[in-house]
C-alpha distance (Angstrom), angle and dihedral (degrees) to the residues before:
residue distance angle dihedral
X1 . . .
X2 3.81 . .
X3 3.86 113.1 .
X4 3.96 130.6 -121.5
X5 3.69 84.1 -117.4
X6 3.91 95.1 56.6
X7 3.84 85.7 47.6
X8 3.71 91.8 53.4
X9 3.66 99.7 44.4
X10 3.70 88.7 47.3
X11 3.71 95.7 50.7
X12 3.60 84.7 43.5
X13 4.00 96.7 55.4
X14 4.21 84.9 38.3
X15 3.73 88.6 63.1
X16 4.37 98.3 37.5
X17 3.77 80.6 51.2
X18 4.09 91.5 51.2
X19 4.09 90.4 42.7
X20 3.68 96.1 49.0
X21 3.57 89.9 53.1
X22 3.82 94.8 55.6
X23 3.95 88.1 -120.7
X24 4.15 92.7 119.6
X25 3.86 95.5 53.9
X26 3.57 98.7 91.4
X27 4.53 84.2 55.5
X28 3.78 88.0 51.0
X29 3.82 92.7 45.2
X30 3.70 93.5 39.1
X31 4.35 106.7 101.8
X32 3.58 93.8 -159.6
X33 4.00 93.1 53.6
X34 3.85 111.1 99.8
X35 3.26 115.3 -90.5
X36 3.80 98.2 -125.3
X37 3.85 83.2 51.4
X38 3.51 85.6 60.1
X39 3.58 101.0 53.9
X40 3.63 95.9 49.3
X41 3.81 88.8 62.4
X42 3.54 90.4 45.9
X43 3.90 91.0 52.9
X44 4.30 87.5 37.6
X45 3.98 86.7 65.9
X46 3.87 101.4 35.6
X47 3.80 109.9 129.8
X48 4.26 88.6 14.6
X49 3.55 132.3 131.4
X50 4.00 95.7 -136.0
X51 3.56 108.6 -175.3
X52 3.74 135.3 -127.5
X53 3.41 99.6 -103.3
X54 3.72 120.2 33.9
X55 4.27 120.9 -113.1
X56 3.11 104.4 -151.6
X57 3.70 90.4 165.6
X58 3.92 94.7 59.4
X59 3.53 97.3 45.5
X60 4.00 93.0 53.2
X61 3.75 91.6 46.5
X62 3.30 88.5 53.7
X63 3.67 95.2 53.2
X64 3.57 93.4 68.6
X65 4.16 126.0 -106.6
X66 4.01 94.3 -57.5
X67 3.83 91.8 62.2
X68 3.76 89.0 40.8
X69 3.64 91.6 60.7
X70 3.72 93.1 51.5
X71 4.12 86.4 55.9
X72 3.75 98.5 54.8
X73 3.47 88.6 55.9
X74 4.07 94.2 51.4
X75 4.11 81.6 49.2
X76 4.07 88.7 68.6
X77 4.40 85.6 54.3
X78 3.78 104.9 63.6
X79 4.03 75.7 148.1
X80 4.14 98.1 70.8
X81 3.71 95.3 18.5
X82 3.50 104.8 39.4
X83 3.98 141.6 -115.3
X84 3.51 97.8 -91.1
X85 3.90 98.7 41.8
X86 3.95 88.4 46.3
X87 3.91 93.2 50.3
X88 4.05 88.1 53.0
X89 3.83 91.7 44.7
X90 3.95 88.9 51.2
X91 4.24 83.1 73.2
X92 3.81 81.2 73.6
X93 3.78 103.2 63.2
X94 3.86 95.6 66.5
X95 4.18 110.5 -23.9
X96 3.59 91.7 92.0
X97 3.68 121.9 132.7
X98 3.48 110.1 -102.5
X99 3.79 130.5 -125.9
X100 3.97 110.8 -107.0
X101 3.55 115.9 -89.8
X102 3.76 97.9 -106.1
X103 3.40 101.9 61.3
X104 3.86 79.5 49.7
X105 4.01 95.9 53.8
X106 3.81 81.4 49.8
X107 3.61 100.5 49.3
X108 4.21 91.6 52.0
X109 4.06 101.1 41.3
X110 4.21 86.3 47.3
X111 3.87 85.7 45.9
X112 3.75 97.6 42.7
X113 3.60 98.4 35.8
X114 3.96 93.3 -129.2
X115 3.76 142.7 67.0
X116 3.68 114.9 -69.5
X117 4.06 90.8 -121.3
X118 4.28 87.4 65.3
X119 3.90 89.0 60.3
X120 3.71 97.5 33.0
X121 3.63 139.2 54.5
X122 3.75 89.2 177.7
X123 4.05 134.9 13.6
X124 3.52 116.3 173.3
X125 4.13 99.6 -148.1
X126 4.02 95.8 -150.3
X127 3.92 104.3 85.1
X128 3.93 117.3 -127.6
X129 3.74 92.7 -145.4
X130 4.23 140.3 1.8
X131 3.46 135.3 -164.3
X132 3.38 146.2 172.7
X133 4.27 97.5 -73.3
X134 3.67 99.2 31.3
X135 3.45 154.0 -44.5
X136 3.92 148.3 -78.7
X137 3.72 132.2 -133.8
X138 3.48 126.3 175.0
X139 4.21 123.3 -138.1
X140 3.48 142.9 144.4
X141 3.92 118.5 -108.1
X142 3.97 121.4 -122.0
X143 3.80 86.7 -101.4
X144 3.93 93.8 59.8
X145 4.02 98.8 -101.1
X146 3.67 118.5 134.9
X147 3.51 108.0 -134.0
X148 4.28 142.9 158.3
X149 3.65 118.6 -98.1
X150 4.04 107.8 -151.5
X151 3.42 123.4 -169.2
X152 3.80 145.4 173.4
X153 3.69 120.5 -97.5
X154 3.99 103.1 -119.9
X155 3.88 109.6 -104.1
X156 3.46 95.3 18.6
X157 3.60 99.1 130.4
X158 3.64 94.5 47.5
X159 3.62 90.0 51.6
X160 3.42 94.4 52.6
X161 4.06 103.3 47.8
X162 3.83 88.0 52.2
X163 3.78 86.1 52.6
X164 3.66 96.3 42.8
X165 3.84 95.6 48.3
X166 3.89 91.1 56.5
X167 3.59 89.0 43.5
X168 4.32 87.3 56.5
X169 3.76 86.5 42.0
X170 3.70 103.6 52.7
X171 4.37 89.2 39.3
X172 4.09 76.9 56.4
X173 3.55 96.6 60.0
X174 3.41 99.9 35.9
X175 3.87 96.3 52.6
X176 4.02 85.1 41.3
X177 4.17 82.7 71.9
X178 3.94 79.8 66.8
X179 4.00 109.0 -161.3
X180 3.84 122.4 86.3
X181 3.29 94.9 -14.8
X182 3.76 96.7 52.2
X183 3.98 90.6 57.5
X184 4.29 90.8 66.1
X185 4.27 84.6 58.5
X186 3.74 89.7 -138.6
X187 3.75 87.4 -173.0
X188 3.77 92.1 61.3
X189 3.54 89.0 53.1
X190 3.62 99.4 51.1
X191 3.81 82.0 49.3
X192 3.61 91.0 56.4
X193 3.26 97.8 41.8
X194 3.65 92.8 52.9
X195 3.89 86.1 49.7
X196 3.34 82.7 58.6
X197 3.88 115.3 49.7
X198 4.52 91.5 35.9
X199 4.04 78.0 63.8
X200 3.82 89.0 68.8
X201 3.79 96.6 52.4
X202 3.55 90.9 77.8
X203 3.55 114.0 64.5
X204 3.57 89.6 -171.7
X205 3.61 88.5 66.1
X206 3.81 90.5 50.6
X207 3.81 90.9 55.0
X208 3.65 94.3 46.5
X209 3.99 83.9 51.3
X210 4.09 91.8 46.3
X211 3.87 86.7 50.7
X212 3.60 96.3 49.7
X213 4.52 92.6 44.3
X214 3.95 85.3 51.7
X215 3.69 92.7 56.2
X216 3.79 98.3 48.2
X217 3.83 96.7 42.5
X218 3.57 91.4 62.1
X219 3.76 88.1 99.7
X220 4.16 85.7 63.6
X221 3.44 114.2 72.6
X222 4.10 102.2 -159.9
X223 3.52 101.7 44.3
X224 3.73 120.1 82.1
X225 3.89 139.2 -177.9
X226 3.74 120.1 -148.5
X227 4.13 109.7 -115.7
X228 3.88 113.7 -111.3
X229 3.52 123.7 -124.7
X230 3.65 109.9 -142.7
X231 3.50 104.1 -177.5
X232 4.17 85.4 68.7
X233 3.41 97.1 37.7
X234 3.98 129.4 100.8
X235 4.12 142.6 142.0
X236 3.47 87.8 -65.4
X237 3.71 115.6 29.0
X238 3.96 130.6 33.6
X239 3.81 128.2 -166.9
X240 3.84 119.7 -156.5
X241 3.53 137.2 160.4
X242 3.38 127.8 -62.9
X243 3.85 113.7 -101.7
X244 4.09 112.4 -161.7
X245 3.73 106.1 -169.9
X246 4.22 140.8 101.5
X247 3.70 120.2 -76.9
X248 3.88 110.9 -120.4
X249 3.91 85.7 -127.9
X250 4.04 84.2 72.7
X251 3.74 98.3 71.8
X252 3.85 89.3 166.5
X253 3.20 105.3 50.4
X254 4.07 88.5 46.0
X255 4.16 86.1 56.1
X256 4.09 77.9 54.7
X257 3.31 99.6 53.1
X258 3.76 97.2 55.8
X259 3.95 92.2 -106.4
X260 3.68 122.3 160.2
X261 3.70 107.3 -132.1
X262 3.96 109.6 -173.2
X263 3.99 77.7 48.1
X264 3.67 93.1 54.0
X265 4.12 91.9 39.0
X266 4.04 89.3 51.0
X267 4.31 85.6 41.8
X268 4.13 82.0 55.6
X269 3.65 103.3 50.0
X270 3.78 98.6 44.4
X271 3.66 85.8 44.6
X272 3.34 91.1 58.0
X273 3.93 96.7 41.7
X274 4.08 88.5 49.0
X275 4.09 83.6 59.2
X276 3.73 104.3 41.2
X277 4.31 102.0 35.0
X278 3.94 100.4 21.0
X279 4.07 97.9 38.2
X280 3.64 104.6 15.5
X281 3.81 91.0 -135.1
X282 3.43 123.3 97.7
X283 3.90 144.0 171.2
X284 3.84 106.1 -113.4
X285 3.56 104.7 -168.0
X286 3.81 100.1 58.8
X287 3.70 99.5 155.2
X288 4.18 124.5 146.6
X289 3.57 88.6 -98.5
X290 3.64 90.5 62.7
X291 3.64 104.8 38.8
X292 4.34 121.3 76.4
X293 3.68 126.0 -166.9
X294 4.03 115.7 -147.6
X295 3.09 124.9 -149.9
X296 3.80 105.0 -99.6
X297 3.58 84.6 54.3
X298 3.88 110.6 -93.2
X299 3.87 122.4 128.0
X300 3.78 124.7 -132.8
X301 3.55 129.3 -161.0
X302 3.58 134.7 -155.7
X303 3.68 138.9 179.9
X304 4.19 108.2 75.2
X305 3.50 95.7 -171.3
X306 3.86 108.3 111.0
X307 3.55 108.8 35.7
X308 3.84 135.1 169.8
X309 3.84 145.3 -137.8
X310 3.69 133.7 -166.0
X311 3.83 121.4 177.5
X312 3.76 126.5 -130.7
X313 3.42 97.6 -101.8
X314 3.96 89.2 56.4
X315 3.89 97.9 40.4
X316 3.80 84.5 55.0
X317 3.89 92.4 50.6
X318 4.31 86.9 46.4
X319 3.54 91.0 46.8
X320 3.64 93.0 54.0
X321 3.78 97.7 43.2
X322 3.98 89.3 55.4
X323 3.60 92.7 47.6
X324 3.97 91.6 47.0
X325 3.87 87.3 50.0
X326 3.82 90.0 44.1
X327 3.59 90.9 50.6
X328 3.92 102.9 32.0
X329 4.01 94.8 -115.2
X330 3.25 97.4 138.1
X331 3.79 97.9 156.3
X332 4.02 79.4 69.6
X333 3.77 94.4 50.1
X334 4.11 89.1 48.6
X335 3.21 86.6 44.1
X336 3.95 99.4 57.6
X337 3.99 87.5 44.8
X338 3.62 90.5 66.1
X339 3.78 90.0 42.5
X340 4.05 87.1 55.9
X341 3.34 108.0 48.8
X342 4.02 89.0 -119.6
X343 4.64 85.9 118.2
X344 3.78 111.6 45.3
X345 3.75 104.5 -117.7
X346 4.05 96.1 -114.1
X347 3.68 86.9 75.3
X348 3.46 122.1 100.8
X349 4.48 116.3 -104.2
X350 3.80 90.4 -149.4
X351 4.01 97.5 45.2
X352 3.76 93.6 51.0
X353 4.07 93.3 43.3
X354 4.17 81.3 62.0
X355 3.38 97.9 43.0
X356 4.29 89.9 52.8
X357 4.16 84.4 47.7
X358 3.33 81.7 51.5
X359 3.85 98.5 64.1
X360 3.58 93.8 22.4
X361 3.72 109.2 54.7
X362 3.91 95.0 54.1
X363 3.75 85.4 67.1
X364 3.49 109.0 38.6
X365 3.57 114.4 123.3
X366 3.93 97.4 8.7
X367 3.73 129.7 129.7
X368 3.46 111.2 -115.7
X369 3.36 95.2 -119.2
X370 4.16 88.4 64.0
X371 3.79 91.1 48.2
X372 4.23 116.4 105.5
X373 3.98 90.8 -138.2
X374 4.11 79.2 -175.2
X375 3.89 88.4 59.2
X376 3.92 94.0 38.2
X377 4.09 90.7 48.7
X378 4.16 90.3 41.3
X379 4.41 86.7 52.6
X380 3.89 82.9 50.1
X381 3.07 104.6 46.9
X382 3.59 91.6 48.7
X383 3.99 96.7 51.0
X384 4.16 82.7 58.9
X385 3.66 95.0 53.0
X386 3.58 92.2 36.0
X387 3.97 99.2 57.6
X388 3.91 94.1 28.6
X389 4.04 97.1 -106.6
X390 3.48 112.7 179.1
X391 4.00 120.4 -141.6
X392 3.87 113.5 -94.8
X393 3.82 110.1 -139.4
X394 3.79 92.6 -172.6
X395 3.76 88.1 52.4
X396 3.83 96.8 39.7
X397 4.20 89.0 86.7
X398 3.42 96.0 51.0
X399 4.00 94.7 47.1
X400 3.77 90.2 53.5
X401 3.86 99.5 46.4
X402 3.98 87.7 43.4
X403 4.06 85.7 60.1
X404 3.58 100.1 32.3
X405 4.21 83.3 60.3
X406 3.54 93.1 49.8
X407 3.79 80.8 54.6
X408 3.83 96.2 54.3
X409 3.89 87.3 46.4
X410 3.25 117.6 49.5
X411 4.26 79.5 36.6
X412 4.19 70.3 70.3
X413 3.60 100.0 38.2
X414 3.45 119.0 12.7
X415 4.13 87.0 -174.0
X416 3.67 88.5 62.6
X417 3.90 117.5 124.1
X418 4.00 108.6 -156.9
X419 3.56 88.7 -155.6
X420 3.39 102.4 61.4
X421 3.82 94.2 34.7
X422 3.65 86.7 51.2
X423 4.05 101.2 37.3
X424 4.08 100.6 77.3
X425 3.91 95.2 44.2
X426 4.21 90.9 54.3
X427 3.73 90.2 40.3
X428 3.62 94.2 54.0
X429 3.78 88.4 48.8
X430 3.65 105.4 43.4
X431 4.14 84.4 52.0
X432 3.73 86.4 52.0
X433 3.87 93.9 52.9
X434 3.66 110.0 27.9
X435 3.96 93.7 47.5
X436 3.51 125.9 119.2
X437 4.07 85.3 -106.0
X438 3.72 85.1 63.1
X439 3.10 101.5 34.1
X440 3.73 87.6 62.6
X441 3.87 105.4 37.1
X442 4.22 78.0 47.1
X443 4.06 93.5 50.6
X444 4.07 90.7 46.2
X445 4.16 92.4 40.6
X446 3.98 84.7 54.9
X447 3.68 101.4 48.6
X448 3.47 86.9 54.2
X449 3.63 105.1 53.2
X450 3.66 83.9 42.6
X451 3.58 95.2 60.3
X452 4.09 93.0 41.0
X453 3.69 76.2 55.1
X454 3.50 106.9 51.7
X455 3.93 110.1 87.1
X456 4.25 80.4 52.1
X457 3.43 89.5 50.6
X458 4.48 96.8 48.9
X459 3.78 81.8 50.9
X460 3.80 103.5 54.1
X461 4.27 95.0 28.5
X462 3.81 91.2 143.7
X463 3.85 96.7 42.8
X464 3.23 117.4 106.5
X465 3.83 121.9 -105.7
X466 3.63 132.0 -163.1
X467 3.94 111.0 -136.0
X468 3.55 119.9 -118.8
X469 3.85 117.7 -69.1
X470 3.71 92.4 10.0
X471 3.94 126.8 153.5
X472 3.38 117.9 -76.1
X473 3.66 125.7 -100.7
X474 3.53 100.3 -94.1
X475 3.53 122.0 -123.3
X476 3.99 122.6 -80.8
X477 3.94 112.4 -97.4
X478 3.74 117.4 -144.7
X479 3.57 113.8 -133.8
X480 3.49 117.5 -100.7
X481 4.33 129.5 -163.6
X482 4.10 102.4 -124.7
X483 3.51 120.0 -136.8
X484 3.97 103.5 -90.5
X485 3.70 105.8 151.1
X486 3.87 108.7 115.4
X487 4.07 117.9 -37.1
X488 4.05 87.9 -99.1
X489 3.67 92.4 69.0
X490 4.48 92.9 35.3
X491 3.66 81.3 58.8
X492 3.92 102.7 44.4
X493 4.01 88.7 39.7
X494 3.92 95.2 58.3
X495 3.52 90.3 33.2
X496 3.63 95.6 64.2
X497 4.12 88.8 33.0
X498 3.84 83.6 54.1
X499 3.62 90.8 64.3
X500 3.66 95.4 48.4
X501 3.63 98.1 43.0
X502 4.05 90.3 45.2
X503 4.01 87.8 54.1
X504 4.12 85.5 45.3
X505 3.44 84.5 51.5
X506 3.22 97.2 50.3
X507 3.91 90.7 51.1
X508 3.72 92.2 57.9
X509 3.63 97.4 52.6
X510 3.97 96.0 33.4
């Protein structure tokens, strides 16, 4: 059981190593930022050499692979975070340094069960790229296929379940202030999150998730999943195929290669709708580093590790708000709120359809690149605190991936308008599944299942059932001892868990 003064003193070392890296400066220059906030960082850097320019790339890597993952997602957001801040951050998606070979060899022949020569005829020992989970090496198999070799970074697991445990301690004693803060459940998204980043531990699991993607993206011509090879795969190496192509990150060298990029930014968003409304399964960590263009124009991705899934009931309730946005019906996207859950049901329908025409109207019809995302995020923001929305950790994944695309897009096409990129796919798919054909086949498929259910249903009358498409059950929260010793140390502990919960916060949103 880790103590509340290891959790202090690591969130204490987490934020001298942000401060001395320059990577706070914009918090403790930042007006609106609480003023206790502001102090903290202040005190953080005291007796520091911060430098010039911020590295925001250092200080993340030297976090540990948790606060790496929350950088490559700022990388997609030159727009909030800057140009010059996202271009250093980019070093984080696969410009790592690499762990030395040996530990490598190790790693594979444990994995594998057998020498590295019986699976390889060739493995070149210098990785071609690193991140924050593991590593990739590129070889040829004993058959003659070229293929890439990824493995686990050694002590990544460890490194991560210290993190994650002061992560769940810190969202403790923040929500234990109860107010405001209580209302985003920063436990549940700890809990989600660490749902999320355990899945990529197990490259298994990230094969089995590759598979599954290729299958359903048939139906998408330009968008491609490398095949798996399963005899060279295990918990803590995979082998795929070999993918020769430019990362999106390189926007030069795509303009050199004769690429069309508003093609390839329009290819990426429906892509990505086709997974997350049509399928219901989507890759959630779609970042440049993970994304290839070919050469006749199709984009791969790699990386399987964090992947999402939305139910029907849900897809149809996204798929609706888009198109009422789209559109400007936003008595329809009020409307499915209520129907959802997401607005408590004291508040009034006609009040919260103004307040969405409120934030939506000003950006109707804009290129991205002439929309204030600070402004949009702000009007947001304040419609949740406003009509008492709690944070939903099943929808949290989705949100993220949905901006971190519109990252990598307009990153390709800074003309591009979502809207109208996204508008004819979720059209095409809301007339597919609310018309009277579905409708029907839907109507008849339920009566059935009801009736299979029925003798189930007499026995547990009183029991209570979730309705169709509803949340989730969230994920169990361990309990955790709050900080009660003295209000000196309450304050100081959910200061300091403040900042690490804000910049989680930020992660999830980003």
């Amino acid at each position: 059981m880790t103590t509340t003064a290891t959790h202090l003193w690591r969130l204490f070392r987490w934020g001298r190593t942000l401060a001395r890296h320059g990577a706070l400066r914009g918090i403790e220059r930042d007006p609106l930022a609480p003023p206790a906030l502001r102090r903290l960082v202040r005190i953080a850097r005291i007796g520091a050499r911060v430098p010039d320019q911020p590295r925001y790339a250092e200080a993340f890597q030297a976090l540990g692979p948790a606060a790496i993952k929350f950088g490559q997602a700022l990388a997609t957001r030159p727009d909030l975070v800057g140009e010059e801040a996202a271009t250093d951050l980019l070093r984080l998606q696969d410009q790592l340094p690499p762990a030395p070979f040996e530990q490598i060899r190790t790693s594979i022949e444990q994995s594998l069960n057998r020498p590295i020569a019986d699976a390889y005829a060739e493995f070149d020992e210098v990785a071609v790229g690193a991140a924050s989970i593991a590593q990739v090496h590129r070889a040829v198999t004993t058959d003659g296929r070229k293929v890439a070799v990824k493995v686990l970074r050694p002590g990544v697991e460890e490194d991560f379940t210290r993190a994650l445990e002061t992560y769940e301690w810190a969202a403790a004693q923040v929500e234990g202030m109860g107010g405001e803060v209580a209302r985003l459940r920063p436990r549940l998204i700890v809990a989600t999150f660490r749902q999320w980043t355990l899945r990529e531990l197990d490259l298994r699991r990230e094969a089995a998730s590759a598979s599954e993607l290729a299958e359903l993206m048939v139906a998408e011509p330009g968008f491609d999943v490398p095949a798996i090879d399963w005899a060279r795969t295990g918990r803590r190496v995979m082998t795929l195929e070999w993918i020769d192509g430019i990362k999106l990150s390189r926007r030069a060298d795509l303009i050199a290669a004769g690429h069309d990029l508003p093609a390839l930014a329009a290819r990426l968003v429906r892509a990505f709708l086709r997974q997350a409304i049509a399928e219901g399964f989507f890759h959630a960590d779609m970042h440049q580093g993970n994304l290839f263009a070919r050469a006749d124009g199709s984009i791969v991705a790699i990386d399987f590790g964090i992947m999402g899934r939305v139910d029907r009931r849900a897809r149809l309730w996204l798929a609706e708000i888009l198109h009422g946005l789209i559109t400007g019906n936003y008595a329809r996207v009020a409307e499915i709120h209520f129907e959802a859950g997401y607005v408590p049901p004291h508040h009034n329908l006609a009040e919260f359809t103004t307040a969405l025409r409120a934030v939506g109207e000003p950006i109707r019809g804009l290129k991205v690149k002439d929309i204030s995302i600070g402004h949009m995020l702000d009007g947001l923001f304040a419609i949740t605190r406003d009509f008492d929305m709690p944070t939903q950790p099943h929808l949290l994944l989705l949100q993220k991936t949905m901006v971190m695309v519109e990252g990598v897009a307009t990153a390709l096409d800074p003309d591009i308008n979502m809207w109208e990129t996204a508008g004819p796919f979720v059209k095409e798919w809301l007339r597919g599944e609310l018309g009277p054909e579905a409708k029907i086949a839907d109507t008849v498929l339920r009566d059935l299942r009801t009736i299979q259910r029925l003798p189930e249903l007499l026995r547990r009358i009183e029991a209570s059932y979730p309705p169709e498409g509803a949340a989730p059950p969230p994920p169990p929260l361990r309990e955790i001892q709050l900080v009660r010793v003295g209000a000196g140390w309450r304050h100081v502990a959910t200061a300091a868990a403040g900042v690490l919960v804000g910049a989680l916060g930020m992660w999830i949103f980003i």
